[in-house]
Backbone bond lengths (Angstrom), bond angles and torsions (degrees), N, CA, C in turn:
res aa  C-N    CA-C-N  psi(-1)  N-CA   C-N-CA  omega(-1)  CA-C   N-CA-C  phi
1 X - - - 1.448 - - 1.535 108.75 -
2 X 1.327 105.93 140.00 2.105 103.88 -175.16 1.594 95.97 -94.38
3 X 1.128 84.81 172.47 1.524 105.18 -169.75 1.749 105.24 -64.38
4 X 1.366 109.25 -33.70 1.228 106.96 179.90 1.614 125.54 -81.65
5 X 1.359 92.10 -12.51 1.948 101.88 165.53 1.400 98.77 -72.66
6 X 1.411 141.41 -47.19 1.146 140.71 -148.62 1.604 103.33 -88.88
7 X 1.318 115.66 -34.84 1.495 119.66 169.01 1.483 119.79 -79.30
8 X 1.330 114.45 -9.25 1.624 118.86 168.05 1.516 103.93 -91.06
9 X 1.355 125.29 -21.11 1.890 119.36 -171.36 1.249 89.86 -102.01
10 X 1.638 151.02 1.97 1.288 137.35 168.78 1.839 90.29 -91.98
11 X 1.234 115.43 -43.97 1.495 103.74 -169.87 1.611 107.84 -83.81
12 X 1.348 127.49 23.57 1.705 108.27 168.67 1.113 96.71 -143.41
13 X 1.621 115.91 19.04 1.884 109.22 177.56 1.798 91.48 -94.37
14 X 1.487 88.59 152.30 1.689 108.83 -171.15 1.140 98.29 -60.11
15 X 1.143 157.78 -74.08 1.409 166.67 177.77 1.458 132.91 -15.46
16 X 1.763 90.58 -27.87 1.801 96.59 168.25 1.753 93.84 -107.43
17 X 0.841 140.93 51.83 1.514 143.62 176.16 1.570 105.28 -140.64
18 X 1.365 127.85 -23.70 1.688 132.27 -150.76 1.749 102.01 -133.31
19 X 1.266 112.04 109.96 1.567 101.05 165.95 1.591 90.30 120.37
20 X 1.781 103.41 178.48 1.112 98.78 -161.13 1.747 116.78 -79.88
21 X 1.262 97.77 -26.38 1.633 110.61 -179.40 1.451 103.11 -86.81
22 X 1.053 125.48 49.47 1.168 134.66 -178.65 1.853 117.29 -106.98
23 X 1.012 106.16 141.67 1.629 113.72 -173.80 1.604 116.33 -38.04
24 X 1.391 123.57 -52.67 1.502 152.81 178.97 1.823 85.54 -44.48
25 X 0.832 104.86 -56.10 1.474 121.99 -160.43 1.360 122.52 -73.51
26 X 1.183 119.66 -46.41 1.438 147.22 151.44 1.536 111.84 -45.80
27 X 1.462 107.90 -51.90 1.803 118.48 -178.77 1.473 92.00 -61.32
28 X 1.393 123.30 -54.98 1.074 131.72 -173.22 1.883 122.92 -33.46
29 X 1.250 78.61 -75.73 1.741 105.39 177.24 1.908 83.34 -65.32
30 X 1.004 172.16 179.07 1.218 163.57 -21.81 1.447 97.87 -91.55
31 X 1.097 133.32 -35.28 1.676 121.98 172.85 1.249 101.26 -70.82
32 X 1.375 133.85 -52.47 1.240 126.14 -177.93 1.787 109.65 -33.49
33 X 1.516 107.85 -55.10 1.251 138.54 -157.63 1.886 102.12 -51.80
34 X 1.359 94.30 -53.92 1.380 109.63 -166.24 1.720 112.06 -89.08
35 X 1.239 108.95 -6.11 1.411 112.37 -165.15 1.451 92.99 -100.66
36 X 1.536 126.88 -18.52 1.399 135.33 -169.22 1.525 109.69 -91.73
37 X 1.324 113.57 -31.08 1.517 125.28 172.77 1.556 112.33 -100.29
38 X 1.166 116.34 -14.45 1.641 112.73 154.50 1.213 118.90 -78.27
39 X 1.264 132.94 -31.96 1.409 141.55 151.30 1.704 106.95 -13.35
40 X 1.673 99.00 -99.63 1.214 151.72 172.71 1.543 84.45 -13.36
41 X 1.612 114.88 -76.30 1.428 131.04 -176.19 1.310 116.99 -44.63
42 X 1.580 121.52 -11.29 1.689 124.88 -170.61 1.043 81.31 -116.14
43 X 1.329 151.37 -60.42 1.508 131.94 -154.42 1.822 111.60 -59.65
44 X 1.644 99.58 -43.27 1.513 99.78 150.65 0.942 138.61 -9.98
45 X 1.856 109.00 -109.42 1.180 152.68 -159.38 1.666 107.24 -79.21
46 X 1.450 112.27 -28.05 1.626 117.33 170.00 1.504 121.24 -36.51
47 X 1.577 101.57 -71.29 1.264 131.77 -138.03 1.582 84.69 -99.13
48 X 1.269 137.07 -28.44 1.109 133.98 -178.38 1.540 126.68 -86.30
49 X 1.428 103.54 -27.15 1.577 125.80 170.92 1.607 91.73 -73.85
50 X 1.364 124.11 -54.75 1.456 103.97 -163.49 1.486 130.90 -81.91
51 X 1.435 102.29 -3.40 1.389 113.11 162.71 1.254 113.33 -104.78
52 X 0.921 132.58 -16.73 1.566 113.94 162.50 1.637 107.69 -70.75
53 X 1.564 121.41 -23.07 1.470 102.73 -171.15 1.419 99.37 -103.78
54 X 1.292 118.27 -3.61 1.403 86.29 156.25 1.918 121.67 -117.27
55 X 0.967 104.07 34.42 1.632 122.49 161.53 1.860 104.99 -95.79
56 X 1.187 89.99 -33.71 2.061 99.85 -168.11 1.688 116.15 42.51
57 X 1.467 74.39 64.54 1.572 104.41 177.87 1.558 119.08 -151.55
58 X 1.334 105.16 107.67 1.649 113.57 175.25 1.761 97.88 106.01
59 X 1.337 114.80 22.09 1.321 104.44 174.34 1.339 123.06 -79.75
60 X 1.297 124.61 -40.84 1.104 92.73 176.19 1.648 123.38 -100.35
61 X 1.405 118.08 1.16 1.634 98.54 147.32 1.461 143.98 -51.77
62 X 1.736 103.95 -24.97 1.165 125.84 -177.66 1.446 97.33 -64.10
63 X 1.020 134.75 -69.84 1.163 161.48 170.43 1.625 108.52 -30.74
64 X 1.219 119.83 -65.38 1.291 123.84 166.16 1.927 112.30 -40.07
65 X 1.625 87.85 -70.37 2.109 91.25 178.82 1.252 108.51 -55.82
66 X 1.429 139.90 -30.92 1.665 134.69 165.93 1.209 108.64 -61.66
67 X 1.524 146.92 -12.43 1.224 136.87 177.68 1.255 91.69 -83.58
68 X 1.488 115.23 -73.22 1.630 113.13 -176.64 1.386 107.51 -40.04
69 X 1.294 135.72 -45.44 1.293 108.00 178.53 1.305 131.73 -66.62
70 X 1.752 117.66 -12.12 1.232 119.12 -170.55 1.414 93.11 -103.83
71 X 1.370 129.25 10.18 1.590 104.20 169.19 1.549 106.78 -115.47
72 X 1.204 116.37 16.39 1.915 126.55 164.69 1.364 94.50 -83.68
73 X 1.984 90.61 124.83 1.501 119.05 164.80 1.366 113.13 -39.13
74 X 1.651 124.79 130.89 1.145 114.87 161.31 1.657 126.21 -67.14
75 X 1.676 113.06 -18.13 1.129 106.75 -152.69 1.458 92.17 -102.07
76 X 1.131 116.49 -20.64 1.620 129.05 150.56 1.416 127.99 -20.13
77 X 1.670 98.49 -87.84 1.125 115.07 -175.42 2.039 109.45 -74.87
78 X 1.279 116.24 -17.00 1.517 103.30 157.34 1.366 120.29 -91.48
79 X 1.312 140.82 -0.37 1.652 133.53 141.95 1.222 115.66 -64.50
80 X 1.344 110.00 -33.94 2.146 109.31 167.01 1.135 121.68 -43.61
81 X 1.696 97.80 -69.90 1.731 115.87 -177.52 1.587 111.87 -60.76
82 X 1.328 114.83 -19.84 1.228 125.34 173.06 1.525 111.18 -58.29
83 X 1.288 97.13 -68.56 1.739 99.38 -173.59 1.674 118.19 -85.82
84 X 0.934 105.04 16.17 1.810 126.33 174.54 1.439 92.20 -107.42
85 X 0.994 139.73 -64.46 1.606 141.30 -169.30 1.882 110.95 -77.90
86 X 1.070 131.15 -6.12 1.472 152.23 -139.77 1.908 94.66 2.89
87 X 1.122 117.60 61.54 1.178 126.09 145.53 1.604 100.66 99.40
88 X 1.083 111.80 36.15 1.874 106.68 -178.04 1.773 109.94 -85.41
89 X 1.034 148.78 -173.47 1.020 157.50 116.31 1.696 114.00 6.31
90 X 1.334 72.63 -64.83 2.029 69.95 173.12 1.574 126.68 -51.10
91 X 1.260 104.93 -8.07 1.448 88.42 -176.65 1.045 119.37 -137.54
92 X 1.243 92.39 68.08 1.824 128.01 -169.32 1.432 104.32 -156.89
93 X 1.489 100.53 -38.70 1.616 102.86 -176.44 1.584 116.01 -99.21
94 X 1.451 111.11 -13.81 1.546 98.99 179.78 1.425 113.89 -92.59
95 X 1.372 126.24 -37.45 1.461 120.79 172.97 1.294 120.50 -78.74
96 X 1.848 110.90 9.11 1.613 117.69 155.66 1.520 94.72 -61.38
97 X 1.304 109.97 -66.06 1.330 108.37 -140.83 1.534 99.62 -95.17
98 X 0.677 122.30 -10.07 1.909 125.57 151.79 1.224 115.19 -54.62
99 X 1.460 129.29 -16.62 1.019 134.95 -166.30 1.694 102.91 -126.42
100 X 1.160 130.47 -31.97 1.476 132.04 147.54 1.258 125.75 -45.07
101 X 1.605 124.87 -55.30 1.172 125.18 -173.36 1.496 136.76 -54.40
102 X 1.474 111.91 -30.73 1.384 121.80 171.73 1.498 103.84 -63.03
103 X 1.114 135.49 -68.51 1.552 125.51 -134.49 1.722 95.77 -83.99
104 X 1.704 111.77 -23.12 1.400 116.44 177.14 2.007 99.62 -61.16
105 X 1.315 117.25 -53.41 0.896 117.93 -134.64 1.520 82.83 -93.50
106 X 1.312 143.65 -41.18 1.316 131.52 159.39 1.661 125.06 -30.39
107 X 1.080 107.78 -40.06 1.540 117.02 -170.13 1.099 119.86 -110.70
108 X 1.367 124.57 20.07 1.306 158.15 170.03 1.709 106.76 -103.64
109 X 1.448 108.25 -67.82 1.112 112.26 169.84 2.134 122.99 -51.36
110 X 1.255 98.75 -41.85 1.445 96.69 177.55 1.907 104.53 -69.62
111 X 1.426 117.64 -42.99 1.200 89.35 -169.29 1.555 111.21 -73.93
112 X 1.523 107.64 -23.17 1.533 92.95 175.21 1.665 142.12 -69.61
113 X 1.833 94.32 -0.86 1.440 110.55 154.94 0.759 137.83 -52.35
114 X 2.056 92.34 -57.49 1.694 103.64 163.98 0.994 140.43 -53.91
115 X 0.813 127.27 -24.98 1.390 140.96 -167.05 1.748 131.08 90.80
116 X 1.745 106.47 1.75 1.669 98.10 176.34 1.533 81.19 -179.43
117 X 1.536 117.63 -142.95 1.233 135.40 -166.40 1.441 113.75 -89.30
């Protein structure tokens, strides 16, 4: 049997669909997950992208530290926060939004250069 028969009879057996560890549930709790650290990541990266672009000042450092942040391992920096946090909340939620903040706050900053949309 291939690996992909065996990963299609775990995903259509009743058992991962019903109960609490169940898929529905799981999807669930991960939107929750990500919608809570995208949050977090706009209250950020919003208010900070749009005043720096429209001051037009600190752009392109901003810009520079958002690259570095977007080229840190994700799986990295959540085994860090992991064993710095010994498994709280936090470390699920900070290298969400460690990982949100650059591309928000980049593209925030350019349109607020521009001047609109």
């Amino acid at each position: 049997m291939s690996y992909f028969n065996i990963a299609w009879q775990w995903l259509i057996s009743a058992q991962q669909w019903h109960g609490p560890d169940s898929i529905p549930v799981r999807l669930g709790q991960h939107l929750e997950y990500t919608g809570i650290a995208l949050g977090i990541a706009i209250v950020i990266a919003l208010p900070a992208g749009l005043a720096m672009g429209h001051l037009r000042r600190g752009g392109f450092a901003v810009v520079t530290l958002a690259n570095f942040g977007r080229a840190l391992p994700t799986l990295g920096l959540l085994v860090l926060i992991f064993v710095l946090t010994a498994g709280s909340a936090a470390s699920w939620l900070v290298p969400l939004t460690f990982l949100a903040i650059p591309p928000i706050l980049v593209n925030t900053l350019r349109r607020g250069a521009r001047g609109g949309p």
